[in-house]
C-alpha positions in Angstrom: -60.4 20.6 26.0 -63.5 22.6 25.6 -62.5 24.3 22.6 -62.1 21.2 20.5 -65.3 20.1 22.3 -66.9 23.1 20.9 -65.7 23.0 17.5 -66.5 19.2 17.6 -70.3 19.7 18.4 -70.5 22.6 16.0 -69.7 21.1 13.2 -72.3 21.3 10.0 -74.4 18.7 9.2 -73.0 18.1 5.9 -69.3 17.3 5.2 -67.4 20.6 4.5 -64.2 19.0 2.9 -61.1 18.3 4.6 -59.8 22.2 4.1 -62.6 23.0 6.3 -61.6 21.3 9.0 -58.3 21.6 11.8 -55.9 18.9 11.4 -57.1 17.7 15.2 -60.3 17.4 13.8 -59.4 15.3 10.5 -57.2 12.9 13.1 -60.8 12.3 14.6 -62.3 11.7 11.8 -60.1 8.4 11.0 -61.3 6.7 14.4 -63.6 3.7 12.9 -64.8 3.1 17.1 -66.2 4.8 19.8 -63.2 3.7 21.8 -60.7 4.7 19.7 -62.7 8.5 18.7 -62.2 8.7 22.6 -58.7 7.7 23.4 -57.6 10.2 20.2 -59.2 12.8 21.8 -57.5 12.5 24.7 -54.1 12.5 23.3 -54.9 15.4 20.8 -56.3 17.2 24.0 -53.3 16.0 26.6 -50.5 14.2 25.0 -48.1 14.1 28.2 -51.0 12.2 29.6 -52.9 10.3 27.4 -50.7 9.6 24.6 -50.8 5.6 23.3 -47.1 5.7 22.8 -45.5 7.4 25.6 -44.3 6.5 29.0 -47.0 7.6 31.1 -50.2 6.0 28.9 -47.8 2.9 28.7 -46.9 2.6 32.3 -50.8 3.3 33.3 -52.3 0.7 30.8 -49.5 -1.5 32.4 -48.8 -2.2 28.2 -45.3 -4.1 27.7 -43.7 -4.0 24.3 -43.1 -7.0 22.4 -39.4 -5.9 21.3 -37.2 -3.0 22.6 -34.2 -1.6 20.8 -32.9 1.6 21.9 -35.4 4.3 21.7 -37.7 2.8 19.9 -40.1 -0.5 20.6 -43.0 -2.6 18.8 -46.1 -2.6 20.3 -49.4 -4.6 19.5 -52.4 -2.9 17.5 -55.0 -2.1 19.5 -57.9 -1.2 17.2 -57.5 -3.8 14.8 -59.1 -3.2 11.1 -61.8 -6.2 10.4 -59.5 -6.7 6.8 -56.3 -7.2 9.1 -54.9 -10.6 10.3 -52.4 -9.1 12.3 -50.7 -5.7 12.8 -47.5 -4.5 15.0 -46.6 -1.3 15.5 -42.5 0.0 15.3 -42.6 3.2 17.9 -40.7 5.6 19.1 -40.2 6.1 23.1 -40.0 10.3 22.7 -43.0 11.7 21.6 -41.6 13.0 17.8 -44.4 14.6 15.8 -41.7 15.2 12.8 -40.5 12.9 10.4 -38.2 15.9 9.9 -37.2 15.2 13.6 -36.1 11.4 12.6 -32.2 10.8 12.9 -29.9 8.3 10.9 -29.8 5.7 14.1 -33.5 6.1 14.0 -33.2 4.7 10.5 -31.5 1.7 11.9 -33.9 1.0 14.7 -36.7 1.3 12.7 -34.9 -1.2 10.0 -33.8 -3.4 12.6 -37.2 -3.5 14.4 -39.3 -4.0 10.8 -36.9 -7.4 10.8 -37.8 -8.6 14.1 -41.9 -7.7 13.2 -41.5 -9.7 10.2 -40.1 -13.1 12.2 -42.8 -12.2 14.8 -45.5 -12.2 12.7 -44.0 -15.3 10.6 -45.9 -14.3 7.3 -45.5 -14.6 3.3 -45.9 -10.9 3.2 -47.4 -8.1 4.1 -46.9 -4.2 4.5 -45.0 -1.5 6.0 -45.9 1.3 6.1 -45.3 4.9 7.8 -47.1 8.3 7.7 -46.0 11.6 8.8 -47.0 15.4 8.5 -50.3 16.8 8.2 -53.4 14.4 8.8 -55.6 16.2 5.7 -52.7 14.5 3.4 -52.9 11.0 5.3 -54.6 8.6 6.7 -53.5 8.2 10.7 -55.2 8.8 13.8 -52.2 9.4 16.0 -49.7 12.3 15.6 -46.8 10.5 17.5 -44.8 9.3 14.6 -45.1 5.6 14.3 -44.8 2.7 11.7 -47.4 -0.5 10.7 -46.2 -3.7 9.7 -49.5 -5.4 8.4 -50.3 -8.6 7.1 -54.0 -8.3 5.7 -56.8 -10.9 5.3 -56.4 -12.1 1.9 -60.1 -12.5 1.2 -61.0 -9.3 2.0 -58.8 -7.6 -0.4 -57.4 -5.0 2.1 -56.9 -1.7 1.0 -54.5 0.8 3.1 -56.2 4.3 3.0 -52.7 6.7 2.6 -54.7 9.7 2.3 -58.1 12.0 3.0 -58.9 13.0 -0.4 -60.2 16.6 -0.5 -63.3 15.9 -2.8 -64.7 13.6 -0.2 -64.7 10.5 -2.2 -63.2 7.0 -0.8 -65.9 6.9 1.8 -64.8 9.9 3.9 -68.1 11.5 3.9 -69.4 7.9 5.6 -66.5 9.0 8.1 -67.1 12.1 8.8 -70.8 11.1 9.1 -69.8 8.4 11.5 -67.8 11.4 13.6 -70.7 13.3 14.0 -72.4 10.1 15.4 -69.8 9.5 17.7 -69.3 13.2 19.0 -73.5 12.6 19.5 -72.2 10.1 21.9 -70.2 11.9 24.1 -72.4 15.1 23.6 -74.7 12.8 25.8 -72.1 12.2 28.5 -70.3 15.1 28.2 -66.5 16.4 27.8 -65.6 16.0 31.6 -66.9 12.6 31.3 -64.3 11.7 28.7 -61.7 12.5 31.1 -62.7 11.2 34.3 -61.8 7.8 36.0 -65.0 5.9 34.3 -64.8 7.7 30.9 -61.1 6.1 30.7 -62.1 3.0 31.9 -65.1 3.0 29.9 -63.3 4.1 26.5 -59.7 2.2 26.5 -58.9 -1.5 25.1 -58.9 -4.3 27.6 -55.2 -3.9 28.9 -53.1 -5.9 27.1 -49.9 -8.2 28.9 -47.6 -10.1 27.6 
């Protein structure tokens, strides 16, 4: 917890590049709110606990998926993108890391379940779309392996970041300037803050039932 506190804080003023940074760092710097900065620190920093996806976070946050189909389920988006008109996720209940990990019945669940998003969300089109492996070569904010099915805003002419490109074009030194403005923020109330009973309270969505 300190550590990545630590580095957090310490980071230059400038932004150094996505080599220069630990991919638990470059997960951070995808958060676009305060909120979310804090609840992805808290799973980088204590997955078993804090975790979006997994039991415990689920069971505490009293969230109920929209769809279950063996180990897998679809949950709601929680941080919803301003270009988005709605967004499910397709999850797994085990806390896989790997796409490498993935298993031909996963396959089918994750098949089966994109089929039930898309009657769910009752759309023309959209996207689906997964990322895996090291965050400097994607876009995502949350190691445990999940998929998006996205319908976007037509008028805003949505574009789905895939990846953090190295030369810091495509905006990510305005994200990695808006990092060091939200690790500011907690500098101010400190890392045991971001832990405690208010700092969760504080820093989660409104819980969501269904």
């Amino acid at each position: 917890m300190q550590t990545l506190y630590n580095e957090i804080i310490g980071l230059p003023r400038t932004y150094p590049g996505l080599a220069a940074l630990r991919p638990q760092v470059v997960y951070l710097v995808g958060c676009r709110q305060f909120n979310q900065f804090c609840c992805t620190w808290r799973a980088l920093v204590d997955p078993d606990t804090f975790c979006p996806f997994c039991p415990t976070e689920l069971e505490r946050r009293e969230r109920t998926p929209l769809r279950v189909c063996a180990g897998w389920m679809v949950l709601e988006n929680e941080f919803p993108r301003p270009d988005v008109e709605k967004m499910l996720l397709i999850v797994p209940k085990r806390h896989l890391l790997s796409a490498a990990d993935l298993t031909d019945e996963d396959g089918m669940n994750i098949v089966y379940l994109w089929t039930v998003c898309m009657r769910e969300l009752d759309c023309a089109g959209g996207a689906f779309i997964g990322r895996f492996g090291d965050p400097r070569v994607h876009a995502g904010t949350v190691p445990h392996i999940h998929a998006n099915v996205i319908v976007p805003r037509r008028e805003s002419g949505m574009s789905v970041p895939l990846a953090k490109l190295v030369d810091g074009e495509y905006g990510h030194r305005e994200d990695y300037a808006r990092l060091r403005q939200f690790a500011s923020i907690l500098d101010g109330r400190g890392v045991e803050w971001l832990f405690s009973e208010e700092g969760v309270r504080e820093t989660q969505p409104a819980i969501a039932r269904t």
